[in-house]
C-alpha positions in Angstrom: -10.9 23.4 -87.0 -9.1 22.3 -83.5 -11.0 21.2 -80.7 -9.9 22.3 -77.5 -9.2 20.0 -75.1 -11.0 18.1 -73.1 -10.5 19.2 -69.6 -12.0 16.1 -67.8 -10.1 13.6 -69.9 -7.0 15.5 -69.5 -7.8 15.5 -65.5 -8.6 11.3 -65.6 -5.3 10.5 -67.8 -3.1 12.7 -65.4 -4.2 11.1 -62.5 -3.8 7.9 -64.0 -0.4 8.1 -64.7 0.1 9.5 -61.2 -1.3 6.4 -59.3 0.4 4.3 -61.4 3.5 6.2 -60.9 3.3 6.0 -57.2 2.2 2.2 -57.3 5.6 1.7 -59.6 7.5 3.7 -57.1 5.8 1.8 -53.8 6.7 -1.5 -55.9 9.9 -0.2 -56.6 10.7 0.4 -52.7 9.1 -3.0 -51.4 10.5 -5.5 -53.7 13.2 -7.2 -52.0 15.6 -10.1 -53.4 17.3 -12.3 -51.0 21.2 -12.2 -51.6 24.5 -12.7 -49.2 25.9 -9.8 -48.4 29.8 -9.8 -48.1 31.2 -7.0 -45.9 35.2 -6.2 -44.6 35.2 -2.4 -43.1 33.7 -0.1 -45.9 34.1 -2.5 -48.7 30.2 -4.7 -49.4 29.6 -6.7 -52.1 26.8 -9.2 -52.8 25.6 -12.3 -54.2 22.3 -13.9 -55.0 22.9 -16.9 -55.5 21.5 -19.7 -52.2 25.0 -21.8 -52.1 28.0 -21.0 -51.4 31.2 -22.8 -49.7 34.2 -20.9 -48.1 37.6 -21.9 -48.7 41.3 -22.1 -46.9 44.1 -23.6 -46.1 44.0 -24.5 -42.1 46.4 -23.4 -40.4 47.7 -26.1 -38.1 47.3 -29.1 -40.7 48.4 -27.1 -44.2 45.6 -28.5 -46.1 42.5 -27.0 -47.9 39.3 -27.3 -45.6 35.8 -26.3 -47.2 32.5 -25.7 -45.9 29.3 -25.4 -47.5 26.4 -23.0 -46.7 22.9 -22.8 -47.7 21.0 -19.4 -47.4 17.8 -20.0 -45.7 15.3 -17.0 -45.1 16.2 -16.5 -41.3 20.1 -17.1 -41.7 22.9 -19.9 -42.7 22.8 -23.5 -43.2 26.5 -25.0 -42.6 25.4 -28.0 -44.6 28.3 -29.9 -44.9 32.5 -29.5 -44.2 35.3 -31.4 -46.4 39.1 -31.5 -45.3 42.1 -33.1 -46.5 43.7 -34.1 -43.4 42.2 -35.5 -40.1 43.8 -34.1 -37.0 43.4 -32.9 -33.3 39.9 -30.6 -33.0 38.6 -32.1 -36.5 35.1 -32.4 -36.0 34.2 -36.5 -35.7 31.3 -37.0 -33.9 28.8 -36.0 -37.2 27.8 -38.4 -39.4 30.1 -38.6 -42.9 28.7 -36.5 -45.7 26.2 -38.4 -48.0 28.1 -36.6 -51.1 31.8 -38.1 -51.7 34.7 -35.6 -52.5 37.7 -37.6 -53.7 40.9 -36.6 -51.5 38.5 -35.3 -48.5 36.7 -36.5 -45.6 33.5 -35.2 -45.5 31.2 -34.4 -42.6 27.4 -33.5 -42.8 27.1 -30.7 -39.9 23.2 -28.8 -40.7 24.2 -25.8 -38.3 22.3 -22.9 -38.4 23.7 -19.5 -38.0 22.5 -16.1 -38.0 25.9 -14.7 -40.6 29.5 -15.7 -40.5 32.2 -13.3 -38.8 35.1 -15.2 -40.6 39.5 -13.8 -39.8 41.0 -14.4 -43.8 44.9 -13.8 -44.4 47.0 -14.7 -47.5 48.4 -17.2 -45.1 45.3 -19.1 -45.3 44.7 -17.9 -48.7 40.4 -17.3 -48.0 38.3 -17.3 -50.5 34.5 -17.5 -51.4 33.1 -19.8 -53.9 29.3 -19.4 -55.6 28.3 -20.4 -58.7 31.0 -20.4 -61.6 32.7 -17.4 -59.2 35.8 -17.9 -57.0 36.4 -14.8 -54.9 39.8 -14.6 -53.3 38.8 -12.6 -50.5 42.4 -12.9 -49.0 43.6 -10.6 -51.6 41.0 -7.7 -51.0 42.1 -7.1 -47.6 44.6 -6.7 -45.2 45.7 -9.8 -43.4 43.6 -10.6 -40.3 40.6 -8.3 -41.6 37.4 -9.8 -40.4 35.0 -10.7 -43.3 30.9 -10.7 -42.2 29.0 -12.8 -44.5 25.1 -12.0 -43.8 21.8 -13.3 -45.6 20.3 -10.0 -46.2 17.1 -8.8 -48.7 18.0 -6.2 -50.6 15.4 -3.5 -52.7 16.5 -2.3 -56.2 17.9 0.5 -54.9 19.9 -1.3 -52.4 21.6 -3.5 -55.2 21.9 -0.5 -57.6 24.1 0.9 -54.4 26.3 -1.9 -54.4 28.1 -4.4 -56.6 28.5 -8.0 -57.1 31.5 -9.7 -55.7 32.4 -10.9 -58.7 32.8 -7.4 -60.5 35.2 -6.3 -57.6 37.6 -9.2 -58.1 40.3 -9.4 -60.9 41.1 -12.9 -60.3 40.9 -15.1 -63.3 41.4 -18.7 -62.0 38.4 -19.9 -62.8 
């Protein structure tokens, strides 16, 4: 013999999955993750990791210069700047980086800044470095393209819009 239903029970358990639904989908929307967003024209990528140092070959002296950032929740930390060669308009007046690099002279700079507007060329050979990724920006875009690099906080939706900078790339150097 089947027993019908019970109408209130059936009532309580479809309203319980609705609330949670809508507390999933309120979570879902809210949640943020703090990443660097990466952005020339139309083309964004994105990384989450906090550190990250930019790369290239100056233009006047021929050697590799390097800066290191932090991501900090209101913007960028410059923390620190290597380069090969010491010439005219080479910063000299910070104190020398705690942390040796051999073949550089190091400064420690701690400037903040709100995101990076940064000119890349295969001339200068740009490139991004994070984690166990090296992103040669300079072959993404045309030469002289201006590349933003902006601490953002992205929802699960934002990231499942975009990609990570190292899934764009097809560079296998390191």
């Amino acid at each position: 013999m089947n027993k019908p239903p019970n109408k209130r029970l059936w009532l309580i358990s479809s309203a319980t999955v609705i609330v949670a639904l809508v507390f999933f989908l309120l979570w879902v929307v809210s949640t943020r993750e703090s990443v660097i967003e990466v952005r020339v024209d139309e083309k964004v990528c994105y990384f989450v990791e906090p550190n990250f140092e930019l790369r290239w070959i100056h233009s006047v002296e021929k050697q590799w210069w390097e800066e290191q950032y932090l991501r900090e929740s209101d913007g960028l930390l410059l923390t620190t700047t290597y380069f090969e060669a010491f010439g005219a308009g080479t910063p000299s007046t910070e104190a020398v980086a705690k942390v040796k690099k051999p073949g550089y002279i190091g400064y420690q700079i701690n400037e903040r800044l709100p995101h990076l507007n940064w000119v890349v060329s295969r001339l200068t050979q740009g490139e991004i470095d994070y984690s166990d990724h090296r992103i040669l920006i300079h072959q993404w875009v045309p030469d002289y393209s201006e590349v933003t690099i902006t601490p953002k906080a992205y929802s699960i939706i934002d990231r499942l819009n975009k990609d990570f900078c190292h899934e764009l790339q097809s560079d296998e150097s390191q």
